[in-house]
C-alpha positions as CSV (number, residue, x, y, z in Angstrom):
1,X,-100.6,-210.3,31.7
2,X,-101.7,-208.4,34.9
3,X,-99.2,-207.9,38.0
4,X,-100.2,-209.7,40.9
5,X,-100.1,-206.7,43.7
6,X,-99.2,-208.0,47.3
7,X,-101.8,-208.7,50.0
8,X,-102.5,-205.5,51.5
9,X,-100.7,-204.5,54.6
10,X,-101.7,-203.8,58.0
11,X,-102.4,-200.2,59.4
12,X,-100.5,-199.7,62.7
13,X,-102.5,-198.8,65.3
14,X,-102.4,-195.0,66.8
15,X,-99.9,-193.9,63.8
16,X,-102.1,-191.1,62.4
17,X,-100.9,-187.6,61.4
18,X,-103.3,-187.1,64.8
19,X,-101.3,-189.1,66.7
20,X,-97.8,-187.1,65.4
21,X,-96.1,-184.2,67.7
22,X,-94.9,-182.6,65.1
23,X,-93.0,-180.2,67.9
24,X,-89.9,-178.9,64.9
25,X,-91.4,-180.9,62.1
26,X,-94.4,-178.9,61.1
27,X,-93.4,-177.7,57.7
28,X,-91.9,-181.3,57.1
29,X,-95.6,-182.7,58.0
30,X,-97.1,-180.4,56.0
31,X,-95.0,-181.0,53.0
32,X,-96.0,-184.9,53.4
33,X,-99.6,-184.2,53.2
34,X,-99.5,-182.3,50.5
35,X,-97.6,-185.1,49.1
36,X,-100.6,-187.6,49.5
37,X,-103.5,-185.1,48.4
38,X,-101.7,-184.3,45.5
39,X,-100.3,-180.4,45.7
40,X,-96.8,-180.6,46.1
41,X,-93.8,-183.1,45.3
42,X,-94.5,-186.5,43.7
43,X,-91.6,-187.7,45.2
44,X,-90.5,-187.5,48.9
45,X,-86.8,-188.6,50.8
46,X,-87.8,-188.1,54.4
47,X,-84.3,-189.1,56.8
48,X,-83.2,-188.7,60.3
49,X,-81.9,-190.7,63.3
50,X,-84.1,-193.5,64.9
51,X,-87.4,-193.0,67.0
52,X,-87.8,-189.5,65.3
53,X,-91.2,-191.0,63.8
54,X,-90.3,-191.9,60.0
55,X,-92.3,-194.8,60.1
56,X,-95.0,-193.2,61.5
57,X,-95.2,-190.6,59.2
58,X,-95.3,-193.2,56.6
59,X,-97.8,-194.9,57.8
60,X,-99.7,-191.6,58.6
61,X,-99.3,-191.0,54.7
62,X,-101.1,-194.1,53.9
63,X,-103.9,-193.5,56.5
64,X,-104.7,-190.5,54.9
65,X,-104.7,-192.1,51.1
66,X,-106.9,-194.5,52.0
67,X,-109.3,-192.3,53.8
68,X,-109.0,-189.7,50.7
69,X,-110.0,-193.2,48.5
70,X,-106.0,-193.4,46.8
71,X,-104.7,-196.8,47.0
72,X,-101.6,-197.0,49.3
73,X,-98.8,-199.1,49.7
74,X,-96.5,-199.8,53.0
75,X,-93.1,-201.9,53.1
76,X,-90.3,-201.6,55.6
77,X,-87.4,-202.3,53.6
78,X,-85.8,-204.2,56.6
79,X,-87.8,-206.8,55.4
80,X,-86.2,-207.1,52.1
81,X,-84.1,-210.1,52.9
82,X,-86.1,-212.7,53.6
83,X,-89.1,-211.4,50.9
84,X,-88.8,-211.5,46.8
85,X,-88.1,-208.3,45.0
86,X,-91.2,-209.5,43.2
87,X,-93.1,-207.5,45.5
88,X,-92.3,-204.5,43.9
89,X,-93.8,-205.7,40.3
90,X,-97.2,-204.3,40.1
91,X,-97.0,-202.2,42.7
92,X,-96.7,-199.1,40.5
93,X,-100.4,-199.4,40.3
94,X,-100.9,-198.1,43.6
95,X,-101.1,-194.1,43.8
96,X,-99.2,-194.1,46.8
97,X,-96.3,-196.1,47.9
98,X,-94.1,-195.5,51.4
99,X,-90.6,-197.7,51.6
100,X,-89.2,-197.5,54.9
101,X,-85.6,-197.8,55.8
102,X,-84.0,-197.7,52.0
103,X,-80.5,-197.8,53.7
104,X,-81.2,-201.8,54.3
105,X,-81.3,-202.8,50.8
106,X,-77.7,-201.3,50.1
107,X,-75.4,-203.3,48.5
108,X,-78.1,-206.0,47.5
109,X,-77.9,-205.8,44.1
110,X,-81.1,-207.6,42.9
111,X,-83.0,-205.2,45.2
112,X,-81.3,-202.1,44.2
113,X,-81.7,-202.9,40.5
114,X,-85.9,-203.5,41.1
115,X,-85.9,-200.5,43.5
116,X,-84.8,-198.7,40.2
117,X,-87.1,-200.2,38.2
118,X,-90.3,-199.8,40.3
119,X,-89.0,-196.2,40.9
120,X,-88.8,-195.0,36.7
121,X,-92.3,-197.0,36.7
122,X,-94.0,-195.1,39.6
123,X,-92.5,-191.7,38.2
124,X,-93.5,-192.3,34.5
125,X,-97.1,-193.1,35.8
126,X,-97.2,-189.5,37.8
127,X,-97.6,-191.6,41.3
128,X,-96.5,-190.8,44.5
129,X,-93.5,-192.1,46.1
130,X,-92.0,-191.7,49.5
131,X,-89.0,-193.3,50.9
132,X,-87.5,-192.8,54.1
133,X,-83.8,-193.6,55.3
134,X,-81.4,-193.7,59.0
135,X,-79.2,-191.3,56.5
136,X,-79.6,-188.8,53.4
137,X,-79.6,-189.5,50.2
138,X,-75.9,-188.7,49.2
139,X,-74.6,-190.7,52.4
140,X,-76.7,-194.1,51.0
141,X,-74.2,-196.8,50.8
142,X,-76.2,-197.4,47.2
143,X,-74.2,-199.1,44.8
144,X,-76.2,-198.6,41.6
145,X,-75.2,-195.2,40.3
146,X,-78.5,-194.5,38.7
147,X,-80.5,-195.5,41.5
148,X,-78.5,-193.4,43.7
149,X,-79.1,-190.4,41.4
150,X,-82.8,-191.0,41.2
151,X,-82.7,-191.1,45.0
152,X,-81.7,-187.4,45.4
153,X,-84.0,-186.2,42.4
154,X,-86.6,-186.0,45.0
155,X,-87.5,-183.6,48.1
156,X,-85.0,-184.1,50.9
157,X,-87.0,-183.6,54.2
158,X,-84.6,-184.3,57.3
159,X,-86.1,-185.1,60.9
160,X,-85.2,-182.4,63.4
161,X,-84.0,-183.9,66.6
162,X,-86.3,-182.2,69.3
163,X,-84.6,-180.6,72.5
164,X,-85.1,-181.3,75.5
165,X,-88.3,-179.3,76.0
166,X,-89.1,-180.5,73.1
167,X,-88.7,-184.2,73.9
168,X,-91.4,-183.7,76.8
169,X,-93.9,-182.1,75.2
170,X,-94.0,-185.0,72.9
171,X,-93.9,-187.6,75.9
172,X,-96.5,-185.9,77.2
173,X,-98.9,-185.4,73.8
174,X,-98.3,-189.1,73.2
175,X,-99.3,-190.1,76.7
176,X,-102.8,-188.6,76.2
177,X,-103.6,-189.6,73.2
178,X,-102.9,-193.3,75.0
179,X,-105.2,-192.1,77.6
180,X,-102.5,-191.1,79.9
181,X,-101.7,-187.6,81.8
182,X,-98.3,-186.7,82.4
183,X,-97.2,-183.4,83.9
184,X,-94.7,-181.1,82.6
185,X,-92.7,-182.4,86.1
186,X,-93.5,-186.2,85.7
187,X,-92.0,-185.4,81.9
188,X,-89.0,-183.6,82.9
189,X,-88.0,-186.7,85.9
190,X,-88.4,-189.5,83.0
191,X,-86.1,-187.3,80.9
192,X,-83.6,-187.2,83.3
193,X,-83.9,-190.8,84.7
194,X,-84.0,-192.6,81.2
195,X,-82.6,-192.7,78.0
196,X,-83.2,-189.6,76.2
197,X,-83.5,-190.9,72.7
198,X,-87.3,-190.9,71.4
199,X,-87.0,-194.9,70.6
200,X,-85.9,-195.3,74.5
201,X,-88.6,-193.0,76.1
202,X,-91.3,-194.4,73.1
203,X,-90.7,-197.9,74.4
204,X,-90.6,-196.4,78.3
205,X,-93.9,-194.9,77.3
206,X,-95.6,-198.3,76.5
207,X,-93.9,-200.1,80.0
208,X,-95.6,-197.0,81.9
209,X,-98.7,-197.5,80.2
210,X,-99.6,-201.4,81.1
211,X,-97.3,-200.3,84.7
212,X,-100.3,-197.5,85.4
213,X,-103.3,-199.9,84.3
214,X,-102.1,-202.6,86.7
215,X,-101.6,-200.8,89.8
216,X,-104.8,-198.3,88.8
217,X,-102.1,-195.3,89.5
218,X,-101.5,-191.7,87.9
219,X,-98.5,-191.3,86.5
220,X,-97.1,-189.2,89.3
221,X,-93.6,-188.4,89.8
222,X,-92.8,-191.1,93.3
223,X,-94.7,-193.7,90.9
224,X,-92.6,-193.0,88.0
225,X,-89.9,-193.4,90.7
226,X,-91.2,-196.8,92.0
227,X,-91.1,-198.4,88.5
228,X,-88.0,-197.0,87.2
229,X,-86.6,-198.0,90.7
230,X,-87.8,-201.5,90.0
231,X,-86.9,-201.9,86.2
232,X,-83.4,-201.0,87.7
233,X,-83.1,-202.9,90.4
């Protein structure tokens, strides 16, 4: 009898490879893509620290399936406790498939024993598989041996964490493709007025955004001042 696949999830908005700064991550990017069209690795463990972009460069993945016509797949794994592991029975008939955040199903053993079920299905079928995780492979907290093995059979791409320079350039490529300018001097005040971590400035980004829509302002460094002034005070 057929597998019932899951509804079909919901593209993020503005989480394209276009919308990616890859700054350090270019051959990491590129490795991805060839992942999805087919010329290089099957199977992909992309890790790093938060608000480096894993999930958008899982989601970027299955943009570019679908518009190349491959059926695609999307789960954040964070979601595993409150959903059945019998989303992962048929799923092996979609030719791509992007779990986010592995580390949360650790120690779930019902999870970690369909995780390496779904994974020997999506291999023997030659589909493509790529899971991304806070940590590498060897550091999972994975109690299934042979999960954990099959976990570090694949290619281990790890996030560089941009430097400062590094950190503005993607403030400010994110900014305009949200329609907003921010100058290499704007960038460097926000970097040293908030948090430096890309989650932080990400989330500053958004605040700045419906901040510069409501009082019809630029960006400019004594307007960044203002708000930050006033989120602070």
């Amino acid at each position: 009898m057929a597998k019932q696949l899951p509804l079909q999830f919901v593209f993020r908005a503005n989480q394209t490879f276009q919308d990616f700064f890859p700054g350090a991550n270019v051959a990491l990017v590129d490795h991805l893509q060839k992942c999805v069209d087919g010329s290089g690795e099957a199977f992909i463990f992309l890790w790093g620290q938060a608000g480096l972009g894993k999930s958008h460069l899982l989601q970027a993945c299955c943009h570019e399936a679908q518009k190349q016509g491959l059926s695609n797949f999307y789960f954040d794994l964070n979601q595993a406790g409150g959903s059945s592991v019998e989303l992962l029975n048929g799923l092996e008939a979609c030719k791509l498939v992007c779990l986010d955040n592995v580390e949360a199903i650790a120690g779930l053993a019902n999870w970690e024993l369909a995780l390496f079920n779904f994974f020997n299905r999506q291999r023997d079928l030659g589909h493509k598989l790529i899971i991304s995780s806070g940590v590498s492979p060897k550091a999972l907290a994975i109690r299934l041996p042979d999960l954990k093995t099959r976990l570090n059979w694949g290619l281990g791409l790890n996030m560089q964490t941009p430097d400062d320079e590094g950190r503005i350039a993607a403030l400010r490529y994110k900014a305009r493709r949200m329609g907003l300018e921010i100058s290499p001097q704007a960038g460097r005040f926000l970097l040293n007025r908030a948090d430096r971590d890309m989650a932080s400035l990400w989330h500053l980004l958004d605040s700045l955004d419906q901040a510069s829509l409501s009082a019809k302002r630029k960006l400019t460094v004594p307007f960044l001042k203002q708000i930050l002034d006033e989120n602070h005070g």
